[in-house]
N, C-alpha and C positions, 0 to 999 in steps of 0.2 A: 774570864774563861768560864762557860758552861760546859760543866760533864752531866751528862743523863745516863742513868742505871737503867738499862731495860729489860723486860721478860716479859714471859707471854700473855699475863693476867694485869700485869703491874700492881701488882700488890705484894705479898711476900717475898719474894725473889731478889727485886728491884728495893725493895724497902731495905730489905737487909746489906744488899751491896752498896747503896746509896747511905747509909750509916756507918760502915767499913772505910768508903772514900774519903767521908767527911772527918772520919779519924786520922786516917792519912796524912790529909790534906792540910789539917790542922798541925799535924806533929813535923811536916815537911815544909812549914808556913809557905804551901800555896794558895793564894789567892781564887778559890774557885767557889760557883754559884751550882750547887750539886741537888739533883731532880731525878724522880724516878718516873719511870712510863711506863707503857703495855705497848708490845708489839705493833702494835696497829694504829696506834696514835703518833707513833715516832715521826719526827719531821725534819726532815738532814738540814733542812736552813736554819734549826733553833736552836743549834747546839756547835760547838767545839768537838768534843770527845763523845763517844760513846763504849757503855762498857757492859759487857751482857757476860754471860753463860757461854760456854764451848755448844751446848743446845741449840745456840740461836746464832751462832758463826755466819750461817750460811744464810740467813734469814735476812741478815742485817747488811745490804750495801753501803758504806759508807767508810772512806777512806782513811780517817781516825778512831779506829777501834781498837779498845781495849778488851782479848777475850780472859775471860778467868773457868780453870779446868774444876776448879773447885769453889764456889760462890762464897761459903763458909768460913776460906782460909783466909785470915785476915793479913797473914806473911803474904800468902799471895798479891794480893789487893795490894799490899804498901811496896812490894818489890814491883809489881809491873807498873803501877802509878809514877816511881819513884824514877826508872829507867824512863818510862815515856815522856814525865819533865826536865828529863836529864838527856835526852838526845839533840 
């Protein structure tokens, strides 16, 4: 499973949510190869999931998205993460 963290610089944004995931991900023992990007580099065949900002909703087509209204919250992050391996 590949999840990429994306924002619009990929750097801060994507770094901090892609550190969030991986805590997640680890405490939910899933199995996942977690990457951060920039808007513009994103490539919908390279990935599983994608999880951005409410900022970038609209920017990002791609049928596996995870949006987060608050990047920071890390509740956030392991509640929508947790629901989406849970569906």
């Amino acid at each position: 499973m590949k999840i990429v963290a994306v924002c619009g610089s990929g750097l801060g944004s994507s770094f901090l949510i892609e550190m969030n995931i991986n805590e997640t991900c680890k405490a939910l023992k899933i199995d996942a190869e977690v990457s951060h990007i920039n808007l513009g580099s994103f490539d919908p065949n390279a990935t599983d999931v994608v999880v951005c900002g409410a900022d970038l909703e609209d920017s990002i087509e791609f049928q596996e998205k995870i949006v987060l209204q608050n990047i920071v919250d890390k509740d956030e992050t392991f509640e929508k993460i947790k629901k989406y391996f849970n569906k």
